[in-house]
C-alpha positions in Angstrom: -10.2 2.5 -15.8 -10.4 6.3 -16.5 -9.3 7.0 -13.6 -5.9 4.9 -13.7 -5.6 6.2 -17.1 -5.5 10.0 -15.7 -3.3 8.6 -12.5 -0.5 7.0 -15.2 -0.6 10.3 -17.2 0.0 12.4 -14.7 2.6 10.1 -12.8 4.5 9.4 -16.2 4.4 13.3 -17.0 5.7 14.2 -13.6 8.4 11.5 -13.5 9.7 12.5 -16.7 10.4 16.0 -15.7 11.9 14.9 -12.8 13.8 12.7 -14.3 15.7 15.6 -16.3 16.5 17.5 -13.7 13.6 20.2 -13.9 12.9 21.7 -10.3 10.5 20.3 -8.6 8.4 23.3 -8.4 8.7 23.6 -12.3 7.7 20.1 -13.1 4.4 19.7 -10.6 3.6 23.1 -12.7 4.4 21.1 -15.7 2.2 17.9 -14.9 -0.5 20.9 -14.4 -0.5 22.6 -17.4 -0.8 18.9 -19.3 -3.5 18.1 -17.3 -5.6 21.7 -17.4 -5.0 21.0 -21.2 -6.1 17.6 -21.6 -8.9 17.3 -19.4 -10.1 20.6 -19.1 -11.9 23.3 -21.1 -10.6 26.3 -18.3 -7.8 28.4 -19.9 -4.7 27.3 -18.3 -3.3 30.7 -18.1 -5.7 32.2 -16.3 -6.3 29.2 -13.7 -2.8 29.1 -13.1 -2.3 32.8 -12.7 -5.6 32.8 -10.2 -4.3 29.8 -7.8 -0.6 30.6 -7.9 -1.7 34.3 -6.3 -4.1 32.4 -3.9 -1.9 30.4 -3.1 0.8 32.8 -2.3 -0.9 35.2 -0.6 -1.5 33.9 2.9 -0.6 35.8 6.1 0.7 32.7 7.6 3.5 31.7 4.8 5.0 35.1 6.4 6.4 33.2 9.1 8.1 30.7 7.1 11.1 33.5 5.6 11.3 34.7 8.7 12.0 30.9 10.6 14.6 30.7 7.7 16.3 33.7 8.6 16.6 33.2 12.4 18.4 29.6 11.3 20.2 31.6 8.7 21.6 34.0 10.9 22.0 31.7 14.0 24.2 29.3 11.8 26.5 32.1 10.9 27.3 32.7 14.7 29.7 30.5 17.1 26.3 28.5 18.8 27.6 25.3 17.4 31.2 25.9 19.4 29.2 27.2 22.6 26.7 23.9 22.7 29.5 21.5 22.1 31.5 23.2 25.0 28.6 23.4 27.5 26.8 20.1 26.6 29.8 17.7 26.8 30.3 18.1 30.6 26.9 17.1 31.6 27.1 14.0 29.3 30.1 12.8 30.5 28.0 10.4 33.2 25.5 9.5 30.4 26.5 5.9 29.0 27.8 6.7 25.6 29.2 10.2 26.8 29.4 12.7 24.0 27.8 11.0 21.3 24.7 12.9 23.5 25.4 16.5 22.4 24.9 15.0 18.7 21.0 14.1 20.0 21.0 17.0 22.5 22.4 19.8 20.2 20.3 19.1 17.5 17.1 18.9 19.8 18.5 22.4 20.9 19.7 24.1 17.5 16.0 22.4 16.3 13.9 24.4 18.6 15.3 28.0 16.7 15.8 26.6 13.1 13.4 24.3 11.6 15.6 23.2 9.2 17.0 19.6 9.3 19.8 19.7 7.1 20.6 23.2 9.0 20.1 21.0 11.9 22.9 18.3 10.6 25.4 21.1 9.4 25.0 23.3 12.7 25.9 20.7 15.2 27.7 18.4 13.0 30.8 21.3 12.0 31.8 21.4 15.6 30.7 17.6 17.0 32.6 15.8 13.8 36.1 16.9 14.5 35.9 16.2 18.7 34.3 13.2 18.3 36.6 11.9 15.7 39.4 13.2 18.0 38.5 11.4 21.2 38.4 8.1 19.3 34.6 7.5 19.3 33.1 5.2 16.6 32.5 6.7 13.0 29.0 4.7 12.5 27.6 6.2 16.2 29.1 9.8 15.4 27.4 9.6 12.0 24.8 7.4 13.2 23.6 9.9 15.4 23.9 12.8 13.9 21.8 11.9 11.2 19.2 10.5 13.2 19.1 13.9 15.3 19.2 16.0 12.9 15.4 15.2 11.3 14.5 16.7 14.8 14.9 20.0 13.0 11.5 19.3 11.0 9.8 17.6 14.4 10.1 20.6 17.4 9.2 24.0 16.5 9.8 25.9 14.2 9.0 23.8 11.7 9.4 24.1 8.0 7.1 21.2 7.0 4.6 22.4 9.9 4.2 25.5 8.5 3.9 24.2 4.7 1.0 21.4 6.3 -0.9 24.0 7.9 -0.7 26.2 5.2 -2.0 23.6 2.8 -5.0 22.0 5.0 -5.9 25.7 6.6 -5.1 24.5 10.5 -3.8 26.5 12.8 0.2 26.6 12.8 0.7 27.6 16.4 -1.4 24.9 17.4 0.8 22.3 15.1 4.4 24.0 16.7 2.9 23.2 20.2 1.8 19.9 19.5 5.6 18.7 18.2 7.2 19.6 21.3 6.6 16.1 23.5 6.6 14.2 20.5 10.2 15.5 19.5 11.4 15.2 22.8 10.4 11.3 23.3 11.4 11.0 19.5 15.0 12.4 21.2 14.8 10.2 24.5 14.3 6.9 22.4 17.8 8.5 20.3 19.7 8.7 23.4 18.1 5.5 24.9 19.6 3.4 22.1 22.9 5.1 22.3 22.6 4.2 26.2 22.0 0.6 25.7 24.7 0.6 22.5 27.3 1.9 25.2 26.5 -1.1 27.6 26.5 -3.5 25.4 29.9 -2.3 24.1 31.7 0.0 27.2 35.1 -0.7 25.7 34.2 1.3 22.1 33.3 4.4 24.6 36.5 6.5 25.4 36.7 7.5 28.7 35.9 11.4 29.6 36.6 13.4 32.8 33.8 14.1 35.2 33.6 18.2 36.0 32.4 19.1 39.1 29.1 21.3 39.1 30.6 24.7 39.1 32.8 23.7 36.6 29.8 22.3 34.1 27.8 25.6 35.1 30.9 28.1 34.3 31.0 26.1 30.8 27.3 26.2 30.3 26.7 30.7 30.3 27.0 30.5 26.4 23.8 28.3 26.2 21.9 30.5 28.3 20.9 33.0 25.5 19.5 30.3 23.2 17.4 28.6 26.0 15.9 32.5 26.6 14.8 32.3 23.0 13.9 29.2 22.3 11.5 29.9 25.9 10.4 33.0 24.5 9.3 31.7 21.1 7.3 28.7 22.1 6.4 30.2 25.4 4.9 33.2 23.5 2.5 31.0 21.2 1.7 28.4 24.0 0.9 31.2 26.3 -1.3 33.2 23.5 1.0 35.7 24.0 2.2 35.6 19.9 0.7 33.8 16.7 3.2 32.0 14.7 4.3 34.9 12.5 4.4 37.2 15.6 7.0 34.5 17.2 8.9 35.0 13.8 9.2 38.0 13.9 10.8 37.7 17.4 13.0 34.9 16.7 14.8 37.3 14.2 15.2 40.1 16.6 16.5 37.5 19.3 19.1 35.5 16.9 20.1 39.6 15.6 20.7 40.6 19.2 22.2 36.9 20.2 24.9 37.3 17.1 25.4 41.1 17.4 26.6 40.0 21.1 28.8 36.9 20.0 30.3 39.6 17.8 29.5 37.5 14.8 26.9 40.1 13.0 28.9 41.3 10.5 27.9 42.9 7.3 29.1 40.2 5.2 26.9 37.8 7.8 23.8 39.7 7.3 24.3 39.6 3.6 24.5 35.7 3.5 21.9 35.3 5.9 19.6 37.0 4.0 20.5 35.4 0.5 20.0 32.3 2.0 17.1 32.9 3.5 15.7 34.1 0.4 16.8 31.5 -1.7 15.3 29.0 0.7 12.0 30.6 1.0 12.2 31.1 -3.0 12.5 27.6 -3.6 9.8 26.2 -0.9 7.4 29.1 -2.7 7.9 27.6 -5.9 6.9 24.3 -4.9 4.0 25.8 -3.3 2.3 27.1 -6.4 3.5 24.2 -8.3 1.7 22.1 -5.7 -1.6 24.5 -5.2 -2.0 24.4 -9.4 -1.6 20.7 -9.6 -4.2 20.3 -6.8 -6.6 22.5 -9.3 -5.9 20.4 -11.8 -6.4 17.3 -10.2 -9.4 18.8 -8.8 -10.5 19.1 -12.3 -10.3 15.7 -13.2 -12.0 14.4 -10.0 -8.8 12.0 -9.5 -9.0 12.9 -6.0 -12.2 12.5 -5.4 -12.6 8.8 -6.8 -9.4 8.0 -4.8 -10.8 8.9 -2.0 -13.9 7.0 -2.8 -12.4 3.9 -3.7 -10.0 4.1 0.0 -13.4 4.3 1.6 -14.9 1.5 0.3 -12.0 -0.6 1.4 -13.4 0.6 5.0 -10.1 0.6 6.4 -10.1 0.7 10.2 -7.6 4.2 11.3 -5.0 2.4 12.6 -5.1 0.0 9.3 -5.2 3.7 7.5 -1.9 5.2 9.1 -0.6 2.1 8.3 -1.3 2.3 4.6 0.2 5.9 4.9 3.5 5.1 6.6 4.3 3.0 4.3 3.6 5.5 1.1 5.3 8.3 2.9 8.3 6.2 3.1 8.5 5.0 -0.1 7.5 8.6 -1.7 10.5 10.0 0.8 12.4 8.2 -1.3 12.2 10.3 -4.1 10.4 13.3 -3.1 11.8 16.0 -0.1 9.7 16.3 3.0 8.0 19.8 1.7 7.5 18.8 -2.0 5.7 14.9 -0.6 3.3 17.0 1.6 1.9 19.7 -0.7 2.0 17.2 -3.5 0.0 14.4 -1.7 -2.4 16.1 0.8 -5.1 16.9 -1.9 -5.9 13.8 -1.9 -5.2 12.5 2.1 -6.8 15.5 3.6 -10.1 13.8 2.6 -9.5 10.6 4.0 -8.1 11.5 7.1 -11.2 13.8 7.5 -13.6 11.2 6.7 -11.7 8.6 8.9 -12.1 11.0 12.1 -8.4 11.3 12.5 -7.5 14.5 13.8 -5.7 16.7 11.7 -3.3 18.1 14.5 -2.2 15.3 15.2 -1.8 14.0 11.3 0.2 16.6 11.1 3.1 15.1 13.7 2.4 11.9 12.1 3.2 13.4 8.5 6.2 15.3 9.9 7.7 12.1 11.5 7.3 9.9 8.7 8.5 12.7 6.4 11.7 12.6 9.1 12.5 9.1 8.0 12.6 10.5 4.5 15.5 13.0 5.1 18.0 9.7 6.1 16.5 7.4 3.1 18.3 7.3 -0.1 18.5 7.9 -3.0 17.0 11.5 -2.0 18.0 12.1 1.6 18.7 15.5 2.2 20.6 14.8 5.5 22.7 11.8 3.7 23.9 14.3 1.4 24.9 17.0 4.1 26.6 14.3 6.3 28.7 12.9 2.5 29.4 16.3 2.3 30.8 16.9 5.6 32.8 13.4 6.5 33.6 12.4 2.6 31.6 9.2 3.7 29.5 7.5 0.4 25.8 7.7 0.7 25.5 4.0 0.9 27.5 4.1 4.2 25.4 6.7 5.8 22.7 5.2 5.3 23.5 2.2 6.6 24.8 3.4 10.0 21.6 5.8 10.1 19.6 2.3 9.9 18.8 2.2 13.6 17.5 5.8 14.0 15.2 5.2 11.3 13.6 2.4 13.1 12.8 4.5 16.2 11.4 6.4 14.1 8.8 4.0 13.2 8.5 3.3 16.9 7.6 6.8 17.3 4.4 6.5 14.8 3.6 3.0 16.8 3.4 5.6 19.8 2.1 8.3 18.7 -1.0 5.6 17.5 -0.7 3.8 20.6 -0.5 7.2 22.6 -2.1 10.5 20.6 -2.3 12.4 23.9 1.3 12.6 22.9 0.5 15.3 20.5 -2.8 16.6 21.7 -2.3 17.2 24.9 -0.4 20.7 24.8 -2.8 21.9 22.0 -5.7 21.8 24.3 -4.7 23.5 27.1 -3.0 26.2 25.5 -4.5 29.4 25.5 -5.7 30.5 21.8 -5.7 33.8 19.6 -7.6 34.1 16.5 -4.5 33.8 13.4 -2.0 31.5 12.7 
């Protein structure tokens, strides 16, 4: 009973900040401070002080700025123009036609952002308007491009991968290779359901033109540059070549040199792409130390400990485990971003999953996919909100014509339990370097 009793005072407190509109960095350092004061003897001051700058300074949270800034500065250049233009003549055979560069320009503009709202407004500025002018349906244009947007936090970089390797101390290259199959069956099962939507329904599919293969080649030279990068930044960690941060570092040189010959680098472009970046980085920070002081006061209390205890008893099988989790994640996606749902909860999971043999790599794909469903689930989906933004569509509407997508993605976590080679396999046979 003491225990629920610290649980409800620690939910109420955190709900009630939440629910004034306190950032969510400020109120999990809120719920810490009340519980350092009511359960502890420590000065909260000094704890807080202590973890905040432990928390803060790891060498591997230096490649999550720099991830921001390549998307930063890659969204300020003409990519989404040149992927709509060389995409839509190879899917012009597909069944559903250009509703594909939706799923296969966010799988693209994914592997050099990590951002899945970046993701949505990238590909979804150029892809709306066309799409809307061809005649295709608004719930498949929509559809779609909220689906394939929560690729962005799926195939490296990854925002969320970084913050979960951070948090559990495992190794973020590793976690960036080990999203790369999963994200792209995660984006086959996207475009398979478009596929079988088109032949169920060919007459809601305008028709398009084939090009011939010069034609789709002389349209495609734009992409070339991004495909270099994106194979230089996962080939360089894959191949040992680069830890994550070192990868960072050149995604920003590559996305510099990619927009400086677009012509789009522009002092006011650099300007905005660095504000952003900062303010980005500022705001998953925060979080962080809210998170890391929370987990100390928690720690404090031994909350996490006697959950942990009382989970084991229940001897849940793994499978039953994951089970239990997908379905918190999704409810706590309801309220919580992806970021703030992982550093707040994995306190407590890390233990379990540790003591149920589950392997933390590939807990970490599972986490990011179930934190994908989370960006398309309201009240608080991030994508919903870019996409009402964008087509002036309610939230409710969205979400109902994102429906679908979300229940591939619970596929995906039925695969990735039925198959976790899925996720493990390029781990292991890539070659390592000691960092992150």
């Amino acid at each position: 009973m003491e225990q629920l009793g610290l649980t409800l005072v620690f939910l109420f407190t955190l709900f009630s900040l939440l629910a004034t509109g306190v950032w969510i960095g400020l109120a999990l350092l809120g719920v810490a401070l009340v519980g350092m004061e009511l359960f502890t003897s420590r000065p909260a001051g000094d704890a807080m002080i202590t973890t905040i700058w432990t928390a803060s300074s790891s060498w591997a949270l230096t490649a999550l700025p720099l991830f921001i800034w390549m998307g930063e500065i890659l969204f300020r250049t003409r990519l989404s123009e040149d992927m709509f233009a060389g995409l839509a003549p190879w899917t012009t055979r597909l069944p559903g036609r250009l509703l594909h560069t939706n799923i296969v320009g966010c799988t693209i503009f994914a592997a050099v952002s990590g951002s899945s709202a970046a993701t949505v407004a990238t590909i979804g500025k150029m892809t709306i308007p066309e799409l809307r002018k061809r005649g295709y349906p608004e719930h498949m244009i929509i559809g779609t491009l909220a689906g394939a947007g929560t690729l962005g936090l799926m195939i490296p970089p990854s925002l969320t991968m970084i913050v979960y390797g951070v948090t559990i101390n495992e190794s973020i290259s590793k976690l960036f290779i080990a999203g790369v199959l999963p994200g792209l069956t995660l984006a086959a099962l996207f475009m398979g359901y478009v596929a079988i939507w088109a032949l169920v329904r060919p007459s809601a599919v305008p028709f398009e033109a084939a090009l011939s293969l010069r034609e789709r080649l002389a349209r495609s030279r734009a992409l070339l540059p991004i495909f270099v990068l994106i194979l230089a930044l996962i080939g360089s960690m894959y191949l040992g070549l680069a830890t994550a941060t070192e990868a960072a570092s050149l995604g920003v040189m590559g996305a510099l040199l990619l927009a400086w010959a677009q012509g789009s680098l522009t002092r006011q472009a650099f300007v905005e792409s660095l504000i952003g970046a900062v303010c980005t980085s500022a705001m998953i920070a925060l979080i962080l130390m809210g998170a890391a002081f929370l987990s100390l006061a928690m720690g404090f209390t031994g909350l996490p400990r006697a959950l942990a205890t009382w989970i084991a008893s229940l001897q849940l099988s793994p499978i039953a485990l994951i089970a239990a989790l997908t379905v918190f994640y999704i409810v706590l996606g309801c309220f919580l971003d992806g970021i703030s749902a992982v550093v707040l909860t994995m306190p407590i999971i890390e233990p379990m999953i540790r003591s149920a043999g589950i392997d933390t790599i590939w807990f970490g794909i599972f986490i990011v996919v179930v934190v994908e469903m989370a960006q398309i689930t309201p009240p608080v989906g991030f994508n919903l909100f870019v996409l009402q933004g964008m087509t002036g569509h309610d939230i409710g509407y969205i979400a109902r014509v994102s429906v679908p997508y979300f229940l591939l993605m619970v596929a995906m976590v039925a695969i990735l339990v039925a198959f976790p080679e899925l996720a493990l396999f390029l781990p292991q046979t890539m070659s390592t370097r000691a960092g992150n």
